[in-house]
LOMI-368576 format. One record per residue (C-alpha): x negated, y, z; residue number from 0. Coordinates in steps of 0.25 Angstrom, whole numbers. Layout:
<recs>
X / Y / Z / resi
X / Y / Z / NUM
...
</recs>
This chain:
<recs>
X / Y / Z / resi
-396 / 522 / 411 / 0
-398 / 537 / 413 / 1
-406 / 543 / 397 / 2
-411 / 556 / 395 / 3
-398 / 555 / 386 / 4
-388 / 551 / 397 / 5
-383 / 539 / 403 / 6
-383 / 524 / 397 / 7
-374 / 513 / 403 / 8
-381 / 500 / 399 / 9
-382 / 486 / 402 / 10
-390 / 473 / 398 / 11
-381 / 462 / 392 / 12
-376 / 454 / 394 / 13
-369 / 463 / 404 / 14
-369 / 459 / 419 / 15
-364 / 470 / 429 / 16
-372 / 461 / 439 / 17
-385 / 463 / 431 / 18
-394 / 472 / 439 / 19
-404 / 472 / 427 / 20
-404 / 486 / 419 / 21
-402 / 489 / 404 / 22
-413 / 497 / 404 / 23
-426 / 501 / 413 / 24
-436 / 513 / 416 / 25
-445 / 509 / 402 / 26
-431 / 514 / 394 / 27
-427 / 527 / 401 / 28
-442 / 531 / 401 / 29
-444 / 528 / 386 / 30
-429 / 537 / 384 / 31
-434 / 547 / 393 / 32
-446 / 550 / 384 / 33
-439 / 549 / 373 / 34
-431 / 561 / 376 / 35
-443 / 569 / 381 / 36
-448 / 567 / 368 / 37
-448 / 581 / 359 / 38
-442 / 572 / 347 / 39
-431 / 563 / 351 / 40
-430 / 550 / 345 / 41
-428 / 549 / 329 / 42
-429 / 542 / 317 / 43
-429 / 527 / 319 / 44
-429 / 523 / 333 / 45
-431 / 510 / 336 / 46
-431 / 503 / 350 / 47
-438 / 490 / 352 / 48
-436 / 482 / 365 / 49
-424 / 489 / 371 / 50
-419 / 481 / 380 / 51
-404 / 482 / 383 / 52
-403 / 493 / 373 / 53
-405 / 506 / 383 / 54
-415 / 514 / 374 / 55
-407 / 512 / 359 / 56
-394 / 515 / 369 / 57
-399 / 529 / 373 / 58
-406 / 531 / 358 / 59
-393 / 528 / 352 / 60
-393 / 542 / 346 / 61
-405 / 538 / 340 / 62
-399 / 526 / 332 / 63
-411 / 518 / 337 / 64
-415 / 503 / 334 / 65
-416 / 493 / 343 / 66
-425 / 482 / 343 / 67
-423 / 470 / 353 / 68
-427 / 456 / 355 / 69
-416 / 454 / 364 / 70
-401 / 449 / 360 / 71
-396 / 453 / 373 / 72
-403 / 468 / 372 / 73
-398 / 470 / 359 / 74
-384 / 467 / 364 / 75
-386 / 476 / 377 / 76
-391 / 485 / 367 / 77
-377 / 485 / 359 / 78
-368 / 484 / 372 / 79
-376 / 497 / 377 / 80
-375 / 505 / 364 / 81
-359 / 503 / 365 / 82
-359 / 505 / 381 / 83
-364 / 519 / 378 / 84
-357 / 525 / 367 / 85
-366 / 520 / 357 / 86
-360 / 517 / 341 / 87
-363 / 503 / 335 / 88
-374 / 505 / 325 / 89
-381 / 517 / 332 / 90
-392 / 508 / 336 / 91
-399 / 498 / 326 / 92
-402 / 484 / 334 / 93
-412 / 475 / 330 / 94
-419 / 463 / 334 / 95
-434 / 460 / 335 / 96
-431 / 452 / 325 / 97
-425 / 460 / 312 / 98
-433 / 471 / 303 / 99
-436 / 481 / 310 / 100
-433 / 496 / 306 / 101
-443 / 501 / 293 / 102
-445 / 515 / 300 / 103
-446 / 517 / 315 / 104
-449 / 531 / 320 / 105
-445 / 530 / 335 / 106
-449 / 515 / 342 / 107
-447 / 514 / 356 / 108
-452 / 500 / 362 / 109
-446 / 494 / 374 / 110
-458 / 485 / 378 / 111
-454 / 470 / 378 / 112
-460 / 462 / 388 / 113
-464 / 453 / 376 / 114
-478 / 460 / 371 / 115
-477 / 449 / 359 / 116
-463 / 456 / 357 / 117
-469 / 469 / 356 / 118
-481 / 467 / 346 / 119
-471 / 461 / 337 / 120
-459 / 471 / 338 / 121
-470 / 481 / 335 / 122
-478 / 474 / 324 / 123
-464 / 473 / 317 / 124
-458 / 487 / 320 / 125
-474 / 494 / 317 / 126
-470 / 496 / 303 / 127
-460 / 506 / 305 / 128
-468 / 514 / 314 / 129
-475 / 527 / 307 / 130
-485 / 535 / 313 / 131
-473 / 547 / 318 / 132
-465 / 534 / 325 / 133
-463 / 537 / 339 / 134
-466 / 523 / 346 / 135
-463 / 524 / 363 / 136
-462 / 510 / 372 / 137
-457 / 509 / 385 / 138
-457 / 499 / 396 / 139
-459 / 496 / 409 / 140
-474 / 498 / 415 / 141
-475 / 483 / 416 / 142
-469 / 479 / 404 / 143
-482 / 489 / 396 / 144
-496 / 484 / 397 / 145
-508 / 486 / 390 / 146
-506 / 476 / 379 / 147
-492 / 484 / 377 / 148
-498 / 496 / 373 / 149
-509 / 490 / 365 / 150
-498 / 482 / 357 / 151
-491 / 496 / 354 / 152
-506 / 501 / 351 / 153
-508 / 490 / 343 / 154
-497 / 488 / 334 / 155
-493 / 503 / 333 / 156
-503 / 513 / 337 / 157
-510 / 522 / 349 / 158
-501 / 519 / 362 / 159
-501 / 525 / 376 / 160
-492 / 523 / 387 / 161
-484 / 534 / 397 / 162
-484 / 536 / 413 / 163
-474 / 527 / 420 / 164
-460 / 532 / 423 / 165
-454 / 522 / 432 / 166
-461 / 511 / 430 / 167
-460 / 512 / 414 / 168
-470 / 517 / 403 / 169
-468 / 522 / 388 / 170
-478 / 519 / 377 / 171
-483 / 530 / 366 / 172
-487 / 523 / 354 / 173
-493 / 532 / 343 / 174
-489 / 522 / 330 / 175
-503 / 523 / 320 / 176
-497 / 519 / 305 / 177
-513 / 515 / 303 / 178
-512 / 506 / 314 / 179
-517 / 491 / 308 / 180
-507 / 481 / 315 / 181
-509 / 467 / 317 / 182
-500 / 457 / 311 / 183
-488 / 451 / 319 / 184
-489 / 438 / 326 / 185
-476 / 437 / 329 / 186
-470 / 427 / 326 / 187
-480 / 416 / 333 / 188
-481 / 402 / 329 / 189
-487 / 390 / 338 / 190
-487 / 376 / 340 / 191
-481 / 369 / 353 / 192
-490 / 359 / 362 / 193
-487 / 345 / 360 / 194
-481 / 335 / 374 / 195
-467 / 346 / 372 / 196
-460 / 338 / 365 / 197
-453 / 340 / 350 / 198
-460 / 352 / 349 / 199
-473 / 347 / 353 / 200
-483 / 355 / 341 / 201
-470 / 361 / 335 / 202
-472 / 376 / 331 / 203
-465 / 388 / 338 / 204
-463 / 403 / 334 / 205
-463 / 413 / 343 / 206
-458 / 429 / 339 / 207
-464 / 439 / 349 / 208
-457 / 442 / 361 / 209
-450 / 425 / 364 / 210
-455 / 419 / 377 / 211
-470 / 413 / 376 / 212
-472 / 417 / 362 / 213
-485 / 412 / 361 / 214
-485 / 398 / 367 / 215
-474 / 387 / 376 / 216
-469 / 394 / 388 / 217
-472 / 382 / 398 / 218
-458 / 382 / 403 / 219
-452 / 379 / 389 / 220
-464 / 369 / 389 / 221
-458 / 361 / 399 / 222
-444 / 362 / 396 / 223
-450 / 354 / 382 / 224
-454 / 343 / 389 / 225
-439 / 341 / 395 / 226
-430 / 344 / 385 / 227
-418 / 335 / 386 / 228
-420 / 322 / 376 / 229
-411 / 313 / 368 / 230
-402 / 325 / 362 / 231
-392 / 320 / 352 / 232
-389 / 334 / 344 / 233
-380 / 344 / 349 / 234
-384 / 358 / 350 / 235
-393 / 362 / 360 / 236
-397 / 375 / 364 / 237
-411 / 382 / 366 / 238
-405 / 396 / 375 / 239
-416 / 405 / 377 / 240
-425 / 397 / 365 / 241
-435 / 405 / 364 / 242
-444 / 402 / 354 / 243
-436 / 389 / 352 / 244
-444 / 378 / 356 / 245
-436 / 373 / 364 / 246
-424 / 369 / 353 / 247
-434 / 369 / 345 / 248
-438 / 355 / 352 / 249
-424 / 351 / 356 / 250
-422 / 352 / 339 / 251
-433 / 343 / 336 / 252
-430 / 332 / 348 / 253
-417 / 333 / 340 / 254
-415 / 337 / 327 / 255
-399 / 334 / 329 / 256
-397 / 345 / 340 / 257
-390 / 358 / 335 / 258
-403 / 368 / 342 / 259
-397 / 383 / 346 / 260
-409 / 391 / 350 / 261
-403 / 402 / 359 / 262
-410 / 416 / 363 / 263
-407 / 432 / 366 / 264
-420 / 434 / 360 / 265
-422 / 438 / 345 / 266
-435 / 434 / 345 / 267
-432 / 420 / 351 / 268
-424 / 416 / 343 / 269
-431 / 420 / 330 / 270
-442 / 412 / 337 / 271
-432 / 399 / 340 / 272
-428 / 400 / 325 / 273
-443 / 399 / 319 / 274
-448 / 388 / 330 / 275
-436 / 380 / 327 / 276
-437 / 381 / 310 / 277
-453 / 381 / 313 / 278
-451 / 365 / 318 / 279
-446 / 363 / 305 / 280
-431 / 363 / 312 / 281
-419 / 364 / 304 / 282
-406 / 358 / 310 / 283
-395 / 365 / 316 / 284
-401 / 376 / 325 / 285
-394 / 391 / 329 / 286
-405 / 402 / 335 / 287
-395 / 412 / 342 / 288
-398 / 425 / 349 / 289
-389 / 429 / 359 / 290
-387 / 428 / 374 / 291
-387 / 416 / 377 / 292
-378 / 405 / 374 / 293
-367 / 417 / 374 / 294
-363 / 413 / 360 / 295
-365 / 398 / 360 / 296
-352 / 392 / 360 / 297
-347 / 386 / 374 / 298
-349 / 370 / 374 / 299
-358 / 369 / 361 / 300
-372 / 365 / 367 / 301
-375 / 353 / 374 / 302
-389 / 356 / 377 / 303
-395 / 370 / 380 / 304
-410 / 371 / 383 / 305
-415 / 384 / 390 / 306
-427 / 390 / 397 / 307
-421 / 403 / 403 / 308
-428 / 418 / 406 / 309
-429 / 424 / 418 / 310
-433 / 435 / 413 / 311
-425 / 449 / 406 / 312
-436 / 459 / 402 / 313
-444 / 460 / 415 / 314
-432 / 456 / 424 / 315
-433 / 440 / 430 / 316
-417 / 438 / 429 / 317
-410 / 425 / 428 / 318
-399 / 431 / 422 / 319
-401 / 426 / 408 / 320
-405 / 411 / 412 / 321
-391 / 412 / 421 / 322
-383 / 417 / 407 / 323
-390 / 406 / 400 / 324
-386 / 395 / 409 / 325
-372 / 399 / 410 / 326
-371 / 401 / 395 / 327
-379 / 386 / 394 / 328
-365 / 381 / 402 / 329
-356 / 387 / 394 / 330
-362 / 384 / 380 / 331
-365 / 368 / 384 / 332
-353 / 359 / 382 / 333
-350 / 349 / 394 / 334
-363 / 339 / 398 / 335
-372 / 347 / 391 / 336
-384 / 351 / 397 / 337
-394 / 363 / 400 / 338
-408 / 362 / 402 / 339
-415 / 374 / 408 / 340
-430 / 375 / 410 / 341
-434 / 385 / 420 / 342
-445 / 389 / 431 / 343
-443 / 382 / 443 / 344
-439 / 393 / 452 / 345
-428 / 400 / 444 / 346
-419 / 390 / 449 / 347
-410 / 388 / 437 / 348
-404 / 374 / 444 / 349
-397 / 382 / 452 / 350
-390 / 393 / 442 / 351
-388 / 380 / 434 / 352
-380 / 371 / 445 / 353
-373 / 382 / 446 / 354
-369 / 383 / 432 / 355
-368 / 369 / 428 / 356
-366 / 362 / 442 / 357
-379 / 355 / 440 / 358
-396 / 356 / 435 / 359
-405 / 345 / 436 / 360
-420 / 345 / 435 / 361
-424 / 340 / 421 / 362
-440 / 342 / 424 / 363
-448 / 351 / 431 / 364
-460 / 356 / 436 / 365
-467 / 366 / 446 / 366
-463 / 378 / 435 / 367
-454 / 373 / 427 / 368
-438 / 365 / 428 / 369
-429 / 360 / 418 / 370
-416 / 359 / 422 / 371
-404 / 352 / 415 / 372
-388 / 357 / 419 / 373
-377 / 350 / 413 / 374
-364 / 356 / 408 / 375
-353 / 347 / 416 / 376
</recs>
């Protein structure tokens, strides 16, 4: 990536030379290239929400910015980046969406999420460290900012306009007005599941900002409840990808005996799992890890893992990350045990499972929606 600075080697992890997918896009370049057209260069406390794989704090890394990030696998792109470029351990503070944020921010540059919820409550929590001289600039791409971006900035921090587009990318001015009365934070959101899904039929779920289908039962996981496998005996079972954890969530109350590790890369998600799961009134023996998959799960120890895949990294469709999941799913199950997978019908997951496990059988399915189950030989 060529800065008004010089040149950055970076990459997304995990790293894979045959990964066409950048580290970076024309949003970051165009937010650093304003940044030092400015008069006054970046100072005080900078902090970066958003950044992706870790190219803006890398190129702000004089500035000893702090990064803000929902994603495990950014944060570790961001670390793996730092030390590819010369950068010493410590120069850059890392933060989840999930800890305190810093008490005094004079610099926030916003990456725009492609989860609006995720904004309105990154800002909501990180608006009281804004003061009226804080210099507040976003960046994105033009189809990532819409009208309801801006007024979301306009709304939580002050006056907001927008640049020209550069290459298919757009910076955002927001003026922060102290005065400004701001709404409370919804976040985290509480609702109660509909009934004929089984366990968790009328059971209560907590979203944070930002987790898939915050606000109601993504169809896709709604039928995968209504075929998860039965007669269980204990064992541990794990929700990859859990989301907001309704999915464990029901394999724990069908069977209170089984040892429940919820699974996800996403801070956010598993913050969420944690509260659904302790919200059902759940206390047996459960583990909510964040992490790349079952990369840290020992080889053998599952007998069941349950998962509903992405296909989806930022705006890029990709099955990369639902082929590292299966292939980790194999690794991690011990011999006969099983992997059930729910999918859209046309991402044709049987196929990269028969190559993995040798076999995939149709559990359910209908014109939208398979459940597929591979066992481990």
């Amino acid at each position: 990536m060529t800065t008004p600075w010089g040149e950055l080697a970076l990459a997304r992890f995990p790293e894979d030379p045959r990964d066409r997918l950048r580290a970076w896009d024309a949003s970051d370049a165009y937010l650093l290239r304003h940044l030092a057209e400015r008069p006054v260069a970046p100072s005080g406390t900078v902090v970066v929400l958003g950044d992706r794989w870790g190219a803006l704090v890398t190129a702000l890394a004089a500035h000893r910015p702090t990064q803000i990030t929902d994603s495990w696998l950014g944060q570790e792109a961001t670390r793996a980046n730092l030390a590819r470029n010369g950068v010493e351990a410590g120069t850059v503070r890392l933060l989840t969406t999930q800890d305190p944020p810093p008490d005094r921010i004079d610099v926030l540059l916003v990456r725009v999420p492609k989860s609006l919820a995720l904004l309105e409550d990154q800002l909501l929590r990180l608006a009281p460290a804004v003061h009226a001289d804080t210099v507040v600039v976003g960046t994105g791409m033009v189809k990532e900012i819409h009208t309801s971006t801006l007024a979301m900035f306009e709304r939580i921090l002050g006056p907001t306009r927008t640049s020209l587009a550069e290459q298919k990318a757009r910076l955002i001015f927001c003026t922060p007005d102290p005065a400004l009365e701001r709404p409370a934070n919804p976040w985290p959101y509480r609702y109660t599941l509909p009934d004929g899904i089984g366990p968790v039929s009328g059971r209560t779920v907590v979203n944070h900002a930002g987790v898939f289908c915050a606000d109601r039962l993504d169809i896709g996981t709604r039928f995968f409840l209504g075929h998860l496998p039965a007669g269980r005996s204990g064992g541990r079972v794990v929700d990859l990808g859990c989301g907001n954890g309704v999915v464990g969530t029901a394999t724990a109350l069908a069977d209170p005996r089984a040892e429940v590790l919820f699974v996800d890369e996403s801070f956010q998600a598993v913050a969420s799992a944690e509260a659904t799961y302790r919200a059902n009134g759940l206390s047996g023996p459960a583990e909510f890890q964040v992490g790349d998959g079952l990369a840290g799960v020992p080889a053998g120890s599952a007998g069941l893992v349950l998962n509903n895949p992405p296909f989806h990294s930022h705006q890029a469709t990709t099955d990369a990350t639902a082929w590292r999941m299966f292939t980790g799913a194999r690794r991690a199950l011990r011999p006969g045990g099983e992997l059930w997978v729910v999918g859209n019908r046309h991402l044709g997951y049987h196929v990269k499972l028969r190559r993995l496990f040798g076999n995939s059988e149709v559990v359910a399915s209908d014109r939208k929606f398979v459940v597929l189950r591979a066992v481990k030989r």
